[in-house]
C-alpha positions in Angstrom: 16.2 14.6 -25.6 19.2 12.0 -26.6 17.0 10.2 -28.3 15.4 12.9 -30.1 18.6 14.4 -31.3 20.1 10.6 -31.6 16.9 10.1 -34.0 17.7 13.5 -36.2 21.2 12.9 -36.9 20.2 9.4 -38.7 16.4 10.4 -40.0 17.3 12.2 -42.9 16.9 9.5 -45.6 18.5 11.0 -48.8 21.8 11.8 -46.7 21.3 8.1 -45.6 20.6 6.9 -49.4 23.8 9.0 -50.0 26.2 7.8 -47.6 24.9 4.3 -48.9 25.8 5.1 -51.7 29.3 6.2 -51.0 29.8 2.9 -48.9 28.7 0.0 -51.4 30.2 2.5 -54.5 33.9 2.7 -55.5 34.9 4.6 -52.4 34.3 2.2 -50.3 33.5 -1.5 -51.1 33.5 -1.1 -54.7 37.1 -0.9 -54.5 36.9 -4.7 -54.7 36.4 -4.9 -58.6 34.6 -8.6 -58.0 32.3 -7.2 -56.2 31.6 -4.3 -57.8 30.8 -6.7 -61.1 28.7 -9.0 -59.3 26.1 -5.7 -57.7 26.7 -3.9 -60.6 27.2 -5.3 -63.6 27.7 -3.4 -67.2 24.9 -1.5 -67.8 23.2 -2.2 -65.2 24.3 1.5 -63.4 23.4 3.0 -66.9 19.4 2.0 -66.1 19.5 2.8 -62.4 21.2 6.9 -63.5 18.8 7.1 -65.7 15.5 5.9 -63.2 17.1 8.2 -60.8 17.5 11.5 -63.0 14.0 10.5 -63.9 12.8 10.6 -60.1 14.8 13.7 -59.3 13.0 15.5 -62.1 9.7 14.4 -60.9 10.9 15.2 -57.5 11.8 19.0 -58.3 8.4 19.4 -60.4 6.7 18.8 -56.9 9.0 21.1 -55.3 7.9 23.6 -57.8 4.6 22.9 -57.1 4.7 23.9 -53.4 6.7 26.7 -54.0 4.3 29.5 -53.1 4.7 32.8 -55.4 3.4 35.3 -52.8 6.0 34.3 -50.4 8.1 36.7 -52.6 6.6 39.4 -53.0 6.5 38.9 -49.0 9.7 38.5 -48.1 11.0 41.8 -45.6 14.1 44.0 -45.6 15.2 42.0 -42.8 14.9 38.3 -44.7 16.2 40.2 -47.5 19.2 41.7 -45.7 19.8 38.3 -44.2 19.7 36.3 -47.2 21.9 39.0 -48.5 24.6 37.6 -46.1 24.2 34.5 -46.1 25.5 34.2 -49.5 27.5 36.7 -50.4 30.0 36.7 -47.1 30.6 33.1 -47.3 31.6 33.7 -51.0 33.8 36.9 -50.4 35.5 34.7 -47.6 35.5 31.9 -50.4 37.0 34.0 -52.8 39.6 35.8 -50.1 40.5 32.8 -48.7 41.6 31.1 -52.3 43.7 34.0 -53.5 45.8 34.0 -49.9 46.2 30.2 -50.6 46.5 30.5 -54.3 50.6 30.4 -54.7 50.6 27.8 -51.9 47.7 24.9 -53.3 49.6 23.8 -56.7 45.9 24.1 -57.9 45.9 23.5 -61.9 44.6 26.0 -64.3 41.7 23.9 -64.8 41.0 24.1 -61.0 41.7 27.8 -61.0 39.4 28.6 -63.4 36.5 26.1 -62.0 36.9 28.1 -58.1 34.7 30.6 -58.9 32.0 28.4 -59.6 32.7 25.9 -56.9 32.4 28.9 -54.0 29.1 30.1 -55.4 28.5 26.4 -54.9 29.7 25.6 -51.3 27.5 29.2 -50.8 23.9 27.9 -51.7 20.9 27.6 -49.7 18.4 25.9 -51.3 14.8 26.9 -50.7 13.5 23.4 -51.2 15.9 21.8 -48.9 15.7 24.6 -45.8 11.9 24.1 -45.9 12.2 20.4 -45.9 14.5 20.3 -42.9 12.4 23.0 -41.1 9.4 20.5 -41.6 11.3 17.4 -40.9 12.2 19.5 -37.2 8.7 20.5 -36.6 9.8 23.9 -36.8 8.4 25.1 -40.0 5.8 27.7 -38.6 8.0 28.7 -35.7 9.3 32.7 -35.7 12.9 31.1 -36.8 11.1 28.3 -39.5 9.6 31.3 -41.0 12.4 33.8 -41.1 14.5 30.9 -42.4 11.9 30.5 -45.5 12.2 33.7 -46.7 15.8 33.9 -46.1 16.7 30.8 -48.0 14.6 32.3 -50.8 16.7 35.2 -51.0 19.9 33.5 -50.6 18.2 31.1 -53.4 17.9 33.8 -55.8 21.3 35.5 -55.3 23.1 31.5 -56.0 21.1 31.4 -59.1 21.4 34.9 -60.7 25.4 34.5 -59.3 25.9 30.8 -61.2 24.1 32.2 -64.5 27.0 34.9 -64.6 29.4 33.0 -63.7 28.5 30.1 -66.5 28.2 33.1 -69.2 32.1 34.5 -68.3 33.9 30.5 -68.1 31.8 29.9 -71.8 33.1 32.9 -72.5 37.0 32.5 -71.8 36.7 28.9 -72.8 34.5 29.2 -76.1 33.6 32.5 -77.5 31.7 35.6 -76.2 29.0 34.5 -78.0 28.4 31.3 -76.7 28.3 33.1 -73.4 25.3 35.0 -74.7 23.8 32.2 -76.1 23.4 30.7 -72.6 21.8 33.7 -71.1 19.2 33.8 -74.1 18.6 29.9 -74.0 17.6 30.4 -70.3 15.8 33.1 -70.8 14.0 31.6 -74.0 13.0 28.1 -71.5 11.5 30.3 -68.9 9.5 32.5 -71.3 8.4 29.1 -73.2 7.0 27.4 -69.5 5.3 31.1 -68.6 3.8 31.6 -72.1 3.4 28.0 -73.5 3.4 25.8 -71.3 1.2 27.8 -68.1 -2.0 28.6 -70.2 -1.9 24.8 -71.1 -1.5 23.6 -67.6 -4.3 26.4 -66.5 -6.6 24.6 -68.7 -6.0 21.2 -67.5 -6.7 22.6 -63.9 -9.8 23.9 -64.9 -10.3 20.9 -66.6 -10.1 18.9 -63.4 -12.4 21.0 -61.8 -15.5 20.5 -64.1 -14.8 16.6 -63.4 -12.3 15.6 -66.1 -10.9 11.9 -65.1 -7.7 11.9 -62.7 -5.9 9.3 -64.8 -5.9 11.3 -68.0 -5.3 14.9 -66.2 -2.1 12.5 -64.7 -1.2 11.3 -67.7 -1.0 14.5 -69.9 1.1 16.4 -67.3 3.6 13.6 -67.1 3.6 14.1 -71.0 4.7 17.5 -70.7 6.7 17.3 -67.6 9.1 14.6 -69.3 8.8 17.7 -72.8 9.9 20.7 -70.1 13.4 18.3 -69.0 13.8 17.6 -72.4 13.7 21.2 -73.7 16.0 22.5 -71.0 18.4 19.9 -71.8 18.5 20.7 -75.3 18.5 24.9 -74.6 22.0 23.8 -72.4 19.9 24.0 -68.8 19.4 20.7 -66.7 16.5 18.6 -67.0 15.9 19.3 -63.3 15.3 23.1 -64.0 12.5 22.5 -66.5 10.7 20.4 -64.4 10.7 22.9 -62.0 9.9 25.7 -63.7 7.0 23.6 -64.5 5.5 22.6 -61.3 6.6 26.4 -60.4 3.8 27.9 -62.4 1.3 25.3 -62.0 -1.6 26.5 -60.1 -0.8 25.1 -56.7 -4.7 24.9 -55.2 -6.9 22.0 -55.9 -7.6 19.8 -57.5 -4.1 19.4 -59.6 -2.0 21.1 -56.9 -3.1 19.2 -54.2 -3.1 15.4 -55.4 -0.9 15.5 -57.7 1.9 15.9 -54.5 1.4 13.2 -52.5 0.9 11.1 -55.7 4.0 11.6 -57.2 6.3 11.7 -53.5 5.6 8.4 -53.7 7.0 7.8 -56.5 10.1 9.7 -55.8 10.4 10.0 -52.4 10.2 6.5 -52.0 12.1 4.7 -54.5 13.6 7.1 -57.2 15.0 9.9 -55.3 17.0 7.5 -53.3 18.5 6.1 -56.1 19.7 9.2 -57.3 21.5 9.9 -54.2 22.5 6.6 -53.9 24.3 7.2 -57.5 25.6 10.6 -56.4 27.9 8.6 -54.0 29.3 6.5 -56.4 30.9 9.2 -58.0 33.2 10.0 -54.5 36.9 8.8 -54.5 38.6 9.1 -51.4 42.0 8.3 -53.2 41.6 11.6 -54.5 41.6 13.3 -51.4 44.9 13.5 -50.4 48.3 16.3 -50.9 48.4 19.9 -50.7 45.8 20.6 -52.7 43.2 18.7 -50.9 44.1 20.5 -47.4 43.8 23.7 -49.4 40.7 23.1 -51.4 38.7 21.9 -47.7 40.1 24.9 -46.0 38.0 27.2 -48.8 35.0 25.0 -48.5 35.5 25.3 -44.5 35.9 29.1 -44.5 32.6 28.9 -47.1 30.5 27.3 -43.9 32.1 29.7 -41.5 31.3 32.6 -43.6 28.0 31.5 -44.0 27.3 30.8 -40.4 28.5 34.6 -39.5 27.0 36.3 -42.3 23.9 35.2 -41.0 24.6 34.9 -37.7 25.7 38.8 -37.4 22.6 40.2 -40.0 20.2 38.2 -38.1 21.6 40.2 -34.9 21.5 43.1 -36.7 18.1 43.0 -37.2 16.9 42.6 -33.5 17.0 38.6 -33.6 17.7 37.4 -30.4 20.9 35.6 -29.9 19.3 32.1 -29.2 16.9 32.3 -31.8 20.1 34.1 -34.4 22.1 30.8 -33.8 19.6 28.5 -34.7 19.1 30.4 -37.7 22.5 30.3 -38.7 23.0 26.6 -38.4 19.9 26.0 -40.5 21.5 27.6 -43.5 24.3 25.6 -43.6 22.4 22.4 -44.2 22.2 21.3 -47.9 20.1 18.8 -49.4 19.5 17.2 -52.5 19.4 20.2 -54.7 22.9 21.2 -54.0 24.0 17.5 -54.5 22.3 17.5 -57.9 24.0 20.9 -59.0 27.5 19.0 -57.9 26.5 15.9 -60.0 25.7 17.7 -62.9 28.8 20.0 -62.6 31.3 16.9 -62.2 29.3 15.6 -65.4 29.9 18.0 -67.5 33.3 18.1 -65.9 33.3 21.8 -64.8 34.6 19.9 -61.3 37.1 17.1 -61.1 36.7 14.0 -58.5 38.8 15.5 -56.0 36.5 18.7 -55.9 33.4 16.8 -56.0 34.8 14.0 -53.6 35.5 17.3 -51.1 32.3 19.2 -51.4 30.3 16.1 -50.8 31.4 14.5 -47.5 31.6 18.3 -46.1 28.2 18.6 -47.2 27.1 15.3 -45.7 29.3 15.7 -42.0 28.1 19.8 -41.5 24.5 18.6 -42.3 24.6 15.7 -40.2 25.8 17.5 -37.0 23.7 20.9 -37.5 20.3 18.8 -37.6 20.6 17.4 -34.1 22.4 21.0 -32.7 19.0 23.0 -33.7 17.1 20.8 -32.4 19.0 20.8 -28.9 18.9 25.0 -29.3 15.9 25.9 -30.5 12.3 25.0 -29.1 9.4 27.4 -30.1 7.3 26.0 -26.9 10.0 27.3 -24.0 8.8 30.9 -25.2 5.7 29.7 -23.8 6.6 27.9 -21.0 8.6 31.0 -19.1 6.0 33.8 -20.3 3.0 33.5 -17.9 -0.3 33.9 -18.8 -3.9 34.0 -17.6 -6.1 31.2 -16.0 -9.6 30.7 -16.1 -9.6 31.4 -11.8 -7.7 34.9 -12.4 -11.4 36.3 -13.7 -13.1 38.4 -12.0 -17.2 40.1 -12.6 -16.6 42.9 -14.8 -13.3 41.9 -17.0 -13.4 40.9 -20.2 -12.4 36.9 -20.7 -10.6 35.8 -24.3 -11.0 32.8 -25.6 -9.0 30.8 -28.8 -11.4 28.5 -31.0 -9.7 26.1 -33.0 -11.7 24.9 -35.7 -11.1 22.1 -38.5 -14.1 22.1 -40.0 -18.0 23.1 -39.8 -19.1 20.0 -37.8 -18.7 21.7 -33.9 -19.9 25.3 -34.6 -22.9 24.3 -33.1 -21.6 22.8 -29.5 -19.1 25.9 -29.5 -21.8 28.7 -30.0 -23.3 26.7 -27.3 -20.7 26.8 -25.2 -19.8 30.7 -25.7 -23.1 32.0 -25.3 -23.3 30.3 -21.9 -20.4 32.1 -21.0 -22.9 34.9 -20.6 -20.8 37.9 -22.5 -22.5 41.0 -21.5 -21.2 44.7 -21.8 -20.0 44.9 -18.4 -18.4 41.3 -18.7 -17.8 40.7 -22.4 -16.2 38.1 -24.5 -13.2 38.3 -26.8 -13.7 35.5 -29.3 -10.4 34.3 -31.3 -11.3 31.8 -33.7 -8.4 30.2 -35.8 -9.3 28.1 -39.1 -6.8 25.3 -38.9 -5.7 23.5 -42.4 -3.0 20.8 -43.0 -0.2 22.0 -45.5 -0.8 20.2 -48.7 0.6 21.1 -52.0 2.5 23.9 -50.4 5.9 23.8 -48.5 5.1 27.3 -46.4 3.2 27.5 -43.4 1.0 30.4 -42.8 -0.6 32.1 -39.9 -2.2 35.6 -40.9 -5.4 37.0 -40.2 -8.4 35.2 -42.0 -9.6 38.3 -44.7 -6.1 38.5 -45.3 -5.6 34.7 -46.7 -9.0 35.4 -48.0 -7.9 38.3 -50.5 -4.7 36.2 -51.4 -6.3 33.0 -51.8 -8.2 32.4 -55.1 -10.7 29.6 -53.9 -13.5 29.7 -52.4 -12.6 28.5 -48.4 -14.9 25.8 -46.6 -15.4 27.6 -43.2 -17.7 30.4 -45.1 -20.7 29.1 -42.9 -19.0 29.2 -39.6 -17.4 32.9 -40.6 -20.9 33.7 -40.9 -22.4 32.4 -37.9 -19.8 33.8 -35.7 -20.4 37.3 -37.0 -24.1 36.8 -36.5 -23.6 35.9 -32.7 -21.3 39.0 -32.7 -23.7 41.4 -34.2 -26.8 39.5 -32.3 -24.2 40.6 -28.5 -23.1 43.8 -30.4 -20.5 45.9 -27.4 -20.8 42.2 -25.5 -18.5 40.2 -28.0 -15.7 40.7 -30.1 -14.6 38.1 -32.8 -11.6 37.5 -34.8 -10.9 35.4 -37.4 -7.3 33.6 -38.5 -6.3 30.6 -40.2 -3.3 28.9 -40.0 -2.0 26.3 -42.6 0.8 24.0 -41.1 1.7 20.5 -41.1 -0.4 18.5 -38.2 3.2 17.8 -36.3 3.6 21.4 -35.7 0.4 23.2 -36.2 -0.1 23.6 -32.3 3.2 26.1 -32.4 0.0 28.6 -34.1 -2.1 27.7 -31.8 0.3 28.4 -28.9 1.7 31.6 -30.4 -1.7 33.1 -31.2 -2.9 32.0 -27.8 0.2 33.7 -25.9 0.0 37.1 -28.4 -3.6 37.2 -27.6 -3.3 36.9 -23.9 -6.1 34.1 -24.3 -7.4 32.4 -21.3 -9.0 28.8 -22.5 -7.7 27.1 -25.9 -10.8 25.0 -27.3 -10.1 22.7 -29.4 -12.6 19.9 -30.5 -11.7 16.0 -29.8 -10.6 14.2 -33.1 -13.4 11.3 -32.9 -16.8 12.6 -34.3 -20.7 11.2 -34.6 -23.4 10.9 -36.6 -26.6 11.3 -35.9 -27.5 7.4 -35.6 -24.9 7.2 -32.4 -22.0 5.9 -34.6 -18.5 6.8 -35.3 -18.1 8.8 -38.0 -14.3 9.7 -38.1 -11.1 9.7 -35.9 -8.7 11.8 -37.3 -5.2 10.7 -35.4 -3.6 13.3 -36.6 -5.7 15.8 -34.6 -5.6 13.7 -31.7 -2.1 14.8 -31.9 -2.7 18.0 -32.2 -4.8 18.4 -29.5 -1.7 16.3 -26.9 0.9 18.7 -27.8 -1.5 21.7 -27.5 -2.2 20.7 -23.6 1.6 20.0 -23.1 2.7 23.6 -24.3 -0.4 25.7 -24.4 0.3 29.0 -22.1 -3.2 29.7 -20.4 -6.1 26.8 -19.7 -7.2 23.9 -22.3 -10.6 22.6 -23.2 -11.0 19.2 -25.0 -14.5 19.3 -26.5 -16.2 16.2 -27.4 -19.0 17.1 -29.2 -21.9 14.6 -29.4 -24.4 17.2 -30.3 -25.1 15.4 -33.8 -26.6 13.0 -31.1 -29.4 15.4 -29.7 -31.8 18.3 -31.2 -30.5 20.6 -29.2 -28.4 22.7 -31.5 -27.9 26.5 -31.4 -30.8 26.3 -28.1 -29.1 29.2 -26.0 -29.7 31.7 -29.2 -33.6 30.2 -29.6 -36.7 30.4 -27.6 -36.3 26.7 -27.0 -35.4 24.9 -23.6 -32.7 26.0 -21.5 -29.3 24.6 -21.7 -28.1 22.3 -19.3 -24.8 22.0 -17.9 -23.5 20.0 -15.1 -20.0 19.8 -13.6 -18.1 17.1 -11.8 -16.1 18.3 -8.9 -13.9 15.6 -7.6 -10.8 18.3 -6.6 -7.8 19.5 -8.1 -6.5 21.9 -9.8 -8.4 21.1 -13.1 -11.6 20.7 -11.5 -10.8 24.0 -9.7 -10.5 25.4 -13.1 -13.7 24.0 -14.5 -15.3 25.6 -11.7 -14.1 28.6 -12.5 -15.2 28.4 -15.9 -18.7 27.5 -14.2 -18.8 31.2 -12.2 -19.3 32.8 -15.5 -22.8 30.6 -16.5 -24.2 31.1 -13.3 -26.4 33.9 -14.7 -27.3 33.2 -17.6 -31.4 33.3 -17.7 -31.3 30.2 -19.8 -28.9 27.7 -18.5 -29.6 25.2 -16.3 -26.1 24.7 -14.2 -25.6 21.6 -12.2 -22.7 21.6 -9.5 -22.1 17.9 -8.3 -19.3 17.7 -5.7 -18.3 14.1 -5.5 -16.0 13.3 -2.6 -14.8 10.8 0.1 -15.0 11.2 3.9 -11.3 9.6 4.1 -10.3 11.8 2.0 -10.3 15.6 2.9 -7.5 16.1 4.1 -4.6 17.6 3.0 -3.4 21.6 0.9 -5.4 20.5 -2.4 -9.0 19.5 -0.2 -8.0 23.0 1.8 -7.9 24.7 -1.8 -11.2 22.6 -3.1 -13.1 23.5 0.3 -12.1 26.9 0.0 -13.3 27.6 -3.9 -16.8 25.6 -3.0 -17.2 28.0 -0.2 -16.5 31.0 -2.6 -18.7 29.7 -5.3 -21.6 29.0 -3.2 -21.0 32.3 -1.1 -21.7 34.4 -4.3 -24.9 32.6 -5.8 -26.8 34.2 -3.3 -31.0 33.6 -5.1 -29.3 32.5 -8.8 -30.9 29.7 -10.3 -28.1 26.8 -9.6 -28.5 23.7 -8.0 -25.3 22.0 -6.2 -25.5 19.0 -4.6 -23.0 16.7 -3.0 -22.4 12.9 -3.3 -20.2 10.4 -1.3 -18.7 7.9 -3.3 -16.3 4.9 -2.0 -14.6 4.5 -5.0 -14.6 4.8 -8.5 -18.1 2.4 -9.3 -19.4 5.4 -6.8 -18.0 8.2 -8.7 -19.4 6.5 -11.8 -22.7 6.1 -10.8 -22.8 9.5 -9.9 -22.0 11.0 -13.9 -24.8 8.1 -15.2 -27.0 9.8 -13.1 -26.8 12.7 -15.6 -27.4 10.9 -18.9 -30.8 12.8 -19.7 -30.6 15.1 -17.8 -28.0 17.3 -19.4 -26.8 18.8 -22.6 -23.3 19.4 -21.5 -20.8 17.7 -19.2 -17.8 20.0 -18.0 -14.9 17.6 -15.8 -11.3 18.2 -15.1 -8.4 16.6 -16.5 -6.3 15.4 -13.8 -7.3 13.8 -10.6 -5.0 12.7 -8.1 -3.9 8.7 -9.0 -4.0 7.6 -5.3 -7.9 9.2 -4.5 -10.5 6.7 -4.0 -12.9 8.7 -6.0 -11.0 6.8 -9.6 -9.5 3.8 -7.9 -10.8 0.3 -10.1 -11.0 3.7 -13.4 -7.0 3.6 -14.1 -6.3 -0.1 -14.8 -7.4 1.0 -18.8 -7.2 4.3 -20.8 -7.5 4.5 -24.0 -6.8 8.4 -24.2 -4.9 9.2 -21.3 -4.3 12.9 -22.6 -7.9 13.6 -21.1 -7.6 12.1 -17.6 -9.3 9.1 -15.9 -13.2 10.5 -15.9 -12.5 12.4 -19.4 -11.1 8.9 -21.2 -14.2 7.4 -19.3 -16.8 10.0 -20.7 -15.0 9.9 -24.5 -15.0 6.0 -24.7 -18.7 5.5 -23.0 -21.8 5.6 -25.3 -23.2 9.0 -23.5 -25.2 11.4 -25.6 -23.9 14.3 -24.0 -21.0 16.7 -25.0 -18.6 16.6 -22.9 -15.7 19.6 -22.1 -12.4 18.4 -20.4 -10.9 21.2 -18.5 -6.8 21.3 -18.1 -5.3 24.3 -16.0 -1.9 25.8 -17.5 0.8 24.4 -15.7 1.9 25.4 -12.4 5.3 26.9 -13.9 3.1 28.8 -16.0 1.0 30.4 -13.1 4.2 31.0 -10.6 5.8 33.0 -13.8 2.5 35.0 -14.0 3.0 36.4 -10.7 6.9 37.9 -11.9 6.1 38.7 -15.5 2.6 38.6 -16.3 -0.1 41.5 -15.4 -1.8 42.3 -12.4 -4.0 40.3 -11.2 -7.8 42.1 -12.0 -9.3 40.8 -9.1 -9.3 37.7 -5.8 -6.9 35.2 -7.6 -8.8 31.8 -7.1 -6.1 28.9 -6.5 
């Protein structure tokens, strides 16, 4: 945990490129005027300003682009009320606190007329920036990432309608009252141009790009009028910066424009542009500035600005049935800023609406709140402890006659097969029946929120056609072929890979699920080769069995390898299945898993305990004796064939699993064996996945042609919780 939050305070790298910044600029070391001519000689800083506005505008066009529309028409009374709050207190204290210091601050009229405008300031939340830290903490699709993205938007909207009026009244006392209009209609004329002009043109080029049109020209004309849209608003009075977003705002964000033109042009700006533009933001601090009265005053405004905001949000969030924990949390993350409120204070102290001192002040706030809040959510708030006190149900809590739920994690087509398998040998019938919940799971690309919804839902909302069609329709055939026996469900969830398992773990704990199944990230083609490894899933799947609240299954699916696809809903052969018992608490669970085959007409279920005569001693063989004795004492005539082996060691325990190589379809082992058993010793000196246990990482890295199913019980926590807060037991709980 020290390192973690050690890791957040330094990982942000535009507050990094900005404190840089502030170090080797005039603040700092450029005080030395040698120096300061040697790094920087004339003109050189002209060039680097001008390929870092360049980089921020191509940065904000890409914001634009993952800004999703729906997401306001979305947003609740509670966000709303929220974001309400979280702006306008922290300006109202703002405000209050400047008039009781007013006669005391020697503030100039220059300064009194600019306060207005530099509260609004110190009182933005910028959508772009809260959802970048939200991802940046892995809590983006977490109940407080997602309040937080709709309350940012809110607050974003109320900053910008706020800062337009404010800008039309100081034109209007410095200038004329017409002026002031002019700026409202200039605005307004720039956003009707982009929605009118400049949409239908980009709408074209999308469809363009469908039909085949080359990358490099589609890239080329949207750079074109990307670098037209900054110009424009520059010239109508706006920064170029708002153009460009307003540009990538109403570019379609699905593929194929939406979704490569992102991670093309981050890397552009994310890499080396963006952090020279904050590394130029810092040359503009002067600490020499900082100092008198005024200074005291002016950070006791911008002080009372973060405390207002904190409690606004803090005390609305509380309001609206947040829990304290989770309201905290929340309040923190909307006193982060980001680069978008650092480029409003650049181009503010350019067009001199702030001095130095103002700027120098709002800055290093900025940078020091930011910097300590990153580390002090993380520390607070942890989606996964949710489920780690909340029990939930095991695979051994079943009992003949309750239904069983199960959460299928798909990330594409390729392992609909093994799954239907795999359910159907779980023998759903009306007296015993299945509750299916399958979750469509998609990287977040070209978007910046996540989204976890029902799968007609994002259907009717989403304007393309979606890949997992075939396996929607194959899992409503199985349902209507076991109509009253199975029940199926459909959701997707679009995250980024570093936190997509907080879906899976919240659907799984909503749903009450049982087993998580989610497939192994190396696949196989038909020949026996590799076909992908996706390291990203393999991720996926380790924090899934670290914080999932029921039982986990690792399928690797090799069924590519054999013709035995879809058998169990044929007239073909039966299945076979075979399970490994060496003892423990996973095996236990596999076995459990095994009680519901047992009748099936057409599986062929294999029980091989493997076990050593030195080693049955002890409460875990007493459990494992005591579950084999149960199992066996209810298969009274059904079709199942257990046997029992003696093995030495682990060449023993080996030989045992080869002797299965043609002779079954499926494989199901536990995770977790005990280190010091003589059943695995000479199998730990190498693992190449330890996330599936000695005989899983043994089964993954071998060249078997069967598909294999690692079995993880919940964790122990998990199951001694169940007893004081989860339901009653239906049945004989099996240890």
């Amino acid at each position: 945990m020290t390192d973690r939050i050690i890791d957040l305070v330094f990982s942000n790298s535009s507050l990094r490129c900005n404190q840089t910044g502030i170090i080797i600029g005039p603040a700092v070391l450029g005080r030395n005027t040698t120096y300061f001519q040697k790094v920087f000689p004339p003109g050189s800083l002209v060039v680097l300003m001008t390929l870092a506005y360049v980089g921020f505008m191509i940065h904000l066009f890409t914001l634009g682009i993952q800004v999703d529309p729906r997401v306001m028409i979305k947003t609740g009374k509670s966000a709303a009320f929220i974001g309400s709050s979280c702006f306008l207190l922290p300006y109202a204290l703002g405000l209050l606190t400047f008039y009781m210091v007013n006669s005391f601050g020697n503030f100039d009229a220059h300064l009194r007329q600019s306060m207005s405008m530099i509260i609004a300031i110190n009182s933005v939340s910028s959508f772009p920036v809260i959802t970048s830290l939200l991802a940046d903490l892995q809590i983006l699709n977490s109940e407080v990432g997602r309040m937080a993205t709709h309350v940012s938007l809110v607050c974003d909207m109320w900053s910008w309608s706020v800062m337009l009026v404010i800008n039309a009244v100081h034109l209007a006392i410095r200038n004329s009252k017409m002026d002031s209009v002019w700026s409202v209609v200039f605005t307004i004329a720039l956003v009707a141009v982009i929605a009118f002009v400049i949409r239908p043109i980009l709408r074209w080029s999308n469809e363009r790009a469908k039909e085949g049109d080359e990358e490099e020209a589609q890239f080329c004309w949207l750079m074109a009028i990307l670098l037209c849209c900054g110009l424009l608003s520059e010239i109508l009075g706006q920064h170029s910066g708002f153009g460009a977003f307003m540009m990538g705002f109403v570019l379609p964000n699905g593929p194929p424009l939406g979704t490569t033109l992102v991670p093309k042009l981050e890397t552009i700006s994310s890499v080396l542009l963006v952090p020279a533009f904050m590394a130029t933001s810092g040359f503009r601090v002067h600490l020499a500035s900082m100092n008198g009265t005024s200074s005291a005053f002016i950070e006791l405004i911008i002080m009372m600005g973060y405390v207002g905001k904190f409690c606004g949000t803090l005390l609305s969030a509380i309001c609206c049935g947040m829990p304290f924990w989770d309201a905290i949390p929340l309040g923190l993350i909307m006193c982060c800023k980001g680069i978008i409120e650092i480029a409003i204070l650049v181009f503010l102290y350019d067009r001199k609406v702030i001095n130095g001192q103002v700027y120098s002040h709002l800055l290093l706030t900025m940078l020091v709140v930011t910097a300590l809040a990153r580390p002090i959510i993380a520390y607070l708030y942890d989606p996964s402890r949710r489920y780690m006190v909340e029990g939930r149900k095991t695979l051994q809590e079943w009992k003949e006659g309750v239904k069983m739920q199960f959460l299928v994690c798909l990330h594409n087509e390729d392992h609909v097969p093994t799954i239907m398998n795999l359910l159907e040998a779980s023998h759903p019938t009306p007296h015993s029946p299945l509750a299916i919940f399958v979750l469509h799971l998609r990287e977040l690309k070209g978007h910046s929120t996540s989204v976890l919804i029902p799968h007609h839902q994002f259907h009717k909302a989403s304007s393309r056609a979606t890949s997992y069609n075939h396996a929607i329709n194959v899992f409503q055939n199985y349902e209507e072929h076991n109509s009253g026996s199975v029940v199926v469900q459909h959701f997707t969830a679009i995250s980024p890979y570093a936190s997509i398992h907080n879906d899976i773990c919240t659907l799984a704990s909503e749903k009450w699920t049982n087993l998580v199944i989610v497939p192994f990230h190396k696949t196989w083609t038909i020949d026996g080769s590799m076909e992908s490894t996706e390291h990203s899933i393999r991720n996926v799947n380790k924090n899934v069995m670290n914080k999932a609240p029921c039982s986990v299954g690792i399928l690797i699916d090799r069924g590519p390898l054999t013709c035995n696809q879809h058998v169990l809903m044929s007239e073909s052969e039966p299945y076979r299945i075979a399970m490994v018992f060496l003892g423990g608490a996973d095996d236990r669970e596999a076995l459990a898993y095994c009680m519901r085959m047992v009748e099936h007409p057409k599986v062929d279920l294999t029980i091989a305990r493997v076990k050593n005569d030195d080693d049955l001693s002890g409460e875990e063989s007493d459990l494992d004796q005591e579950l084999i004795d149960y199992f066996r004492a209810s298969l009274g005539k059904r079709k199942v064939k257990y046997i029992e082996e003696t093995a030495m060691d682990g060449v023993g325990t080996t030989r045992v699993i080869c002797s299965f190589e043609d002779a079954v379809d499926l494989l199901i082992v536990g995770k977790h064996h005990d280190p010091l058993s003589p059943l695995i010793s000479g199998l730990t000196e190498w693992n190449e996945y330890p996330e599936l246990g000695v005989i899983g990482d043994m089964l993954a890295t071998s060249d078997f042609q069967f598909s294999v199913l690692i079995m993880q019980q919940a964790p122990v926590a998990l199951n001694l919780s169940l007893e004081m807060s989860g339901p009653e037991s239906h049945g004989r709980p099996l240890h």
